[in-house]
C-alpha atoms as one frame of an Amber mdcrd trajectory, in Angstrom:
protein
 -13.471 114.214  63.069 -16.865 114.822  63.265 -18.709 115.964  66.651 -22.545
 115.963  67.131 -22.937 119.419  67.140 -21.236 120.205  63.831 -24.125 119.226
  61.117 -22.886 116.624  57.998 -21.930 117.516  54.825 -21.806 114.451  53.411
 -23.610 111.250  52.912 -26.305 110.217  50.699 -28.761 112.808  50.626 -25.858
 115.562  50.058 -24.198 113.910  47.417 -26.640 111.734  45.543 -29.774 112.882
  46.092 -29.811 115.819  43.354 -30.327 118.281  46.156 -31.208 121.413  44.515
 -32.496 124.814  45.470 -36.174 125.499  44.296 -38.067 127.631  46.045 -38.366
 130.638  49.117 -41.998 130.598  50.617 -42.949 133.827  52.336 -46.230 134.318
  54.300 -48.884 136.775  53.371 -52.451 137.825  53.859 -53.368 138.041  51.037
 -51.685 136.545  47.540 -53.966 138.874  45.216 -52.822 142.295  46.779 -48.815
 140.913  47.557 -48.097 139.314  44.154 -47.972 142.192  41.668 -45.457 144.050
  43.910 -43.099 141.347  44.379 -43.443 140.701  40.705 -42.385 144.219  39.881
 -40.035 144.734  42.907 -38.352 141.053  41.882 -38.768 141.405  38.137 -40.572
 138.185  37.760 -43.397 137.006  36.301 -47.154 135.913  37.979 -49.429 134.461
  36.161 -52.059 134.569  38.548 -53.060 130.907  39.215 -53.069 130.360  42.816
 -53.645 126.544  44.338 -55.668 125.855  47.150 -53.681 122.918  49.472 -56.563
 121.106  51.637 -53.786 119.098  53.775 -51.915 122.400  54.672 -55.326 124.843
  54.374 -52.905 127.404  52.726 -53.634 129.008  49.276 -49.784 129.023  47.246
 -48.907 131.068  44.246 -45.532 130.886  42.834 -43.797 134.270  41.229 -41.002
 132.855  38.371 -37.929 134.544  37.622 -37.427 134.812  33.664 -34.255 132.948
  33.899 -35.396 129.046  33.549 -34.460 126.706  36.435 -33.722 129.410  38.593
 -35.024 129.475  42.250 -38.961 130.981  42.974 -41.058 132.809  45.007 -43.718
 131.016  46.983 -46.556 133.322  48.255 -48.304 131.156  51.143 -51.994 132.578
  52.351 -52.925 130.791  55.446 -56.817 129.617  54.762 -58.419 130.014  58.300
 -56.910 130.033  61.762 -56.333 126.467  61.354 -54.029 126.598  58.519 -50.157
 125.498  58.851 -49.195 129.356  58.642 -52.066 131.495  60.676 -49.611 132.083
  63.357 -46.991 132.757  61.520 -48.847 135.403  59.632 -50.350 136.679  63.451
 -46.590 137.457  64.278 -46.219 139.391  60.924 -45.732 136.967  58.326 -42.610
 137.487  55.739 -39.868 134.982  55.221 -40.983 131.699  55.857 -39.072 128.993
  54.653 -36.451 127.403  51.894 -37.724 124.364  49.639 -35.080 121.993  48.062
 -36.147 119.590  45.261 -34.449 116.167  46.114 -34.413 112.331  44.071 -35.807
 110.494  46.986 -37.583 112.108  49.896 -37.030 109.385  51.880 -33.350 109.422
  51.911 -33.791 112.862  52.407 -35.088 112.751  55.950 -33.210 109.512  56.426
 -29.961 112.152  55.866 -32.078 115.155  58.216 -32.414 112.817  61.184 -29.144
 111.601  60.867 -27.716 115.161  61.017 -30.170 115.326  64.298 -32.526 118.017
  62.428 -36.012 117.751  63.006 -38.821 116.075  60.732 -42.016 118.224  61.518
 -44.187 117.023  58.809 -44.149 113.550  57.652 -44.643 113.437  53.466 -47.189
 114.116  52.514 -48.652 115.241  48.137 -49.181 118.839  47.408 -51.499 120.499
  45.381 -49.270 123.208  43.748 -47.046 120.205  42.854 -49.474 118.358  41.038
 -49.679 115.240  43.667 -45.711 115.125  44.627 -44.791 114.881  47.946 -43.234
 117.634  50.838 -42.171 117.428  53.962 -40.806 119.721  56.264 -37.900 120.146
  58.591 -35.964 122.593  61.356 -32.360 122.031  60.970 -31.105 122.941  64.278
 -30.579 126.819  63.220 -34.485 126.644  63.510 -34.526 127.115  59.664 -37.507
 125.891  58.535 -36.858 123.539  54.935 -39.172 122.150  52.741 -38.399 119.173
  50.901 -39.699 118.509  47.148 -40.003 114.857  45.553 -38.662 115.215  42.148
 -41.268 113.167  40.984 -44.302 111.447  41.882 -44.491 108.259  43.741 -45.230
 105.403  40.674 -49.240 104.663  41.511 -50.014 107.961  42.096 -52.780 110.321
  40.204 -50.029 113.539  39.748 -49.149 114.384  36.184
């Protein structure tokens, strides 16, 4: 039996949702001078386009491994000390956070709250992901998760 301080591993969002690893974000000052070292400390590839996210007033640049489908590296630049990730970066920066790519986003945080994690950020589109939607989560390990819509929401501009 199941006690509320053990979190779930079942239900919707676990089994059905497609739950899959995409991305670690880690926090730098600057994406231009951090990229080419974790490219050739990581062996993976940058190609150099970096996205500017107005909601989140971070600049994001993703580092790919040469292996397809296989987990990347976010670089996140806080834009200003009132982005999302200018304290972060105050306190050092580095590691910041896991992404998952999920079905629904909604049953995903219907599944977080009922394993008594903590929404932060309500959904919301990104940039770097052409329009599809995030939101963000502390499980109660005070890891901070990411959550990816698979695809856009049907009436929406992304391609």
């Amino acid at each position: 039996m199941q006690t509320a301080d053990q979190p779930r591993t079942d239900g919707p969002a676990v089994l059905e949702n497609g739950l899959r690893f995409h991305h670690v974000g880690y926090v730098v000052r600057s994406i231009e001078s951090a990229a080419e070292g974790f490219a050739r400390s990581l062996a993976l590839e940058w190609d150099g386009q970096v996205f500017y996210d107005p909601l989140q007033t971070v600049r994001v640049s993703f580092l790919r491994p040469r292996t397809p489908g296989a987990p990347v590296i976010e670089l996140v630049e806080p834009v200003g000390p009132q982005s999302t990730v200018h304290k972060f970066l105050q306190q050092g920066g580095g590691l910041h956070h896991l992404c998952y790519e999920v079905d629904s986003l909604d049953k995903q945080l219907e599944w977080t709250r009922s394993n008594r994690d903590l929404v932060v950020r309500q959904p919301m589109p990104a940039e770097a992901f052409h329009g599809r939607r995030i939101a963000w989560a502390y499980t109660r390990s005070r890891l901070l998760l990411e959550y990816l819509e698979r695809m856009a929401p049907e009436g929406s501009s992304a391609t």
